[in-house]
KOLZA-763292 format. One line per 3 residues: number of its first residue (from 1); their letters; for each residue x, y, z of C-alpha. Coordinates in nm, 4 decimals. Layout:
N
NUM) a) X Y Z  ... $
END
This chain:
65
1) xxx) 0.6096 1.7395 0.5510  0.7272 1.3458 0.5257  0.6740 1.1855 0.2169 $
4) xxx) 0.4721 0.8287 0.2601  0.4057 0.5163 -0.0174  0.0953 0.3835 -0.0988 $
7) xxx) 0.0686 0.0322 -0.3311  -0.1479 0.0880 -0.5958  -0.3453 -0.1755 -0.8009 $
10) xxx) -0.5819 -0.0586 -1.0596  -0.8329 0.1555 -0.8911  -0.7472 -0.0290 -0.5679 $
13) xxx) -0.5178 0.0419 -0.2754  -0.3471 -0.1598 -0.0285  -0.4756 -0.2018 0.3233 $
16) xxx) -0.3453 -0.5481 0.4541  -0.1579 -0.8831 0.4019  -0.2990 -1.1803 0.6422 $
19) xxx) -0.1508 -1.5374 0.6286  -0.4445 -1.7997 0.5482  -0.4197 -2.1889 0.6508 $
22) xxx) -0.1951 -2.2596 0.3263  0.0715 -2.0509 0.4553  0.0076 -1.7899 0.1792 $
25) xxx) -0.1002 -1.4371 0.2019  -0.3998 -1.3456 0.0954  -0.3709 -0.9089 0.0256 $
28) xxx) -0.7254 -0.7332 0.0626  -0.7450 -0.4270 -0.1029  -0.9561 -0.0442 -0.0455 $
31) xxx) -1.1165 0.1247 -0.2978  -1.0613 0.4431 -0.0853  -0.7226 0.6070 -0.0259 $
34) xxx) -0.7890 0.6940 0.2967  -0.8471 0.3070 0.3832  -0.5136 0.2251 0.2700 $
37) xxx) -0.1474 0.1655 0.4533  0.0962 0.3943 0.4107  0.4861 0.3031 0.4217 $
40) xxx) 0.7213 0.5564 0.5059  1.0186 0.3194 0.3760  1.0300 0.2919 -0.0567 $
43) xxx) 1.1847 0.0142 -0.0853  0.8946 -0.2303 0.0761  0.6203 -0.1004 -0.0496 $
46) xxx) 0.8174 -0.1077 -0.4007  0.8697 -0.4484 -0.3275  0.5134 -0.5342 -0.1989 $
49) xxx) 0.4140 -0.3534 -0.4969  0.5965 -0.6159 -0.7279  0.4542 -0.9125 -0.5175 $
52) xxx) 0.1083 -0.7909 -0.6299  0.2137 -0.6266 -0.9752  0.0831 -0.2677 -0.8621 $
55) xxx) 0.2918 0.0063 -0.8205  0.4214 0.2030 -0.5507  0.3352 0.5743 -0.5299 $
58) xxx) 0.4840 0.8603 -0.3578  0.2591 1.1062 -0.1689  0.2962 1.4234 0.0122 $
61) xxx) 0.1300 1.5059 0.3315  0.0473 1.8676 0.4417  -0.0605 1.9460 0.7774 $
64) xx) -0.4156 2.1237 0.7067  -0.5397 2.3674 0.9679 $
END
Protein backbone atom coordinates (compact mmCIF):
# COMPACT_ATOMS: atom_id res chain seq x y z
CA UNK A 1 0.00 0.00 0.00
CA UNK A 2 1.04 3.96 -0.40
CA UNK A 3 2.51 5.49 2.41
CA UNK A 4 0.62 9.00 3.44
CA UNK A 5 1.78 12.05 6.14
CA UNK A 6 -0.17 13.27 8.74
CA UNK A 7 1.01 16.73 10.85
CA UNK A 8 0.96 16.05 14.25
CA UNK A 9 0.64 18.59 17.17
CA UNK A 10 0.40 17.30 20.62
CA UNK A 11 -2.59 15.12 20.78
CA UNK A 12 -3.94 17.05 17.77
CA UNK A 13 -3.94 16.47 14.03
CA UNK A 14 -4.15 18.58 11.11
CA UNK A 15 -7.34 19.03 9.15
CA UNK A 16 -7.16 22.56 7.44
CA UNK A 17 -5.41 25.95 6.80
CA UNK A 18 -8.03 28.93 5.89
CA UNK A 19 -6.83 32.54 5.20
CA UNK A 20 -8.67 35.05 7.73
CA UNK A 21 -9.15 38.97 6.91
CA UNK A 22 -5.39 39.68 8.09
CA UNK A 23 -4.07 37.70 5.36
CA UNK A 24 -2.83 35.02 7.84
CA UNK A 25 -3.78 31.47 8.20
CA UNK A 26 -5.46 30.44 10.86
CA UNK A 27 -4.75 26.07 11.08
CA UNK A 28 -7.75 24.22 12.92
CA UNK A 29 -6.84 21.12 14.24
CA UNK A 30 -8.81 17.24 14.97
CA UNK A 31 -8.49 15.46 17.88
CA UNK A 32 -9.34 12.33 15.76
CA UNK A 33 -7.03 10.81 13.15
CA UNK A 34 -9.53 9.98 11.00
CA UNK A 35 -10.57 13.85 10.81
CA UNK A 36 -7.26 14.74 9.66
CA UNK A 37 -5.52 15.48 5.98
CA UNK A 38 -3.32 13.26 4.73
CA UNK A 39 -0.33 14.29 2.27
CA UNK A 40 1.02 11.85 0.06
CA UNK A 41 4.13 14.28 -0.67
CA UNK A 42 6.90 14.47 2.66
CA UNK A 43 8.26 17.29 2.03
CA UNK A 44 4.95 19.68 2.64
CA UNK A 45 3.59 18.27 5.27
CA UNK A 46 7.31 18.34 6.82
CA UNK A 47 7.23 21.77 6.03
CA UNK A 48 3.62 22.55 7.25
CA UNK A 49 4.71 20.65 10.15
CA UNK A 50 7.54 23.29 10.92
CA UNK A 51 5.09 26.25 10.25
CA UNK A 52 3.08 24.91 13.23
CA UNK A 53 6.06 23.23 15.24
CA UNK A 54 4.38 19.63 15.03
CA UNK A 55 5.79 16.96 13.32
CA UNK A 56 5.16 15.08 10.34
CA UNK A 57 4.40 11.35 10.58
CA UNK A 58 4.54 8.57 8.21
CA UNK A 59 1.63 6.08 8.04
CA UNK A 60 0.83 2.96 6.28
CA UNK A 61 -2.44 2.15 4.77
CA UNK A 62 -3.73 -1.47 4.29
CA UNK A 63 -6.64 -2.22 2.29
CA UNK A 64 -8.97 -4.12 4.98
CA UNK A 65 -11.54 -6.54 3.62
Amino acid sequence: MKNVYVVRLGDLYFKERELILTNNYRYKMADNLNDAIFSEDFDSAKKLAEEIGGKAYKINLEEVE
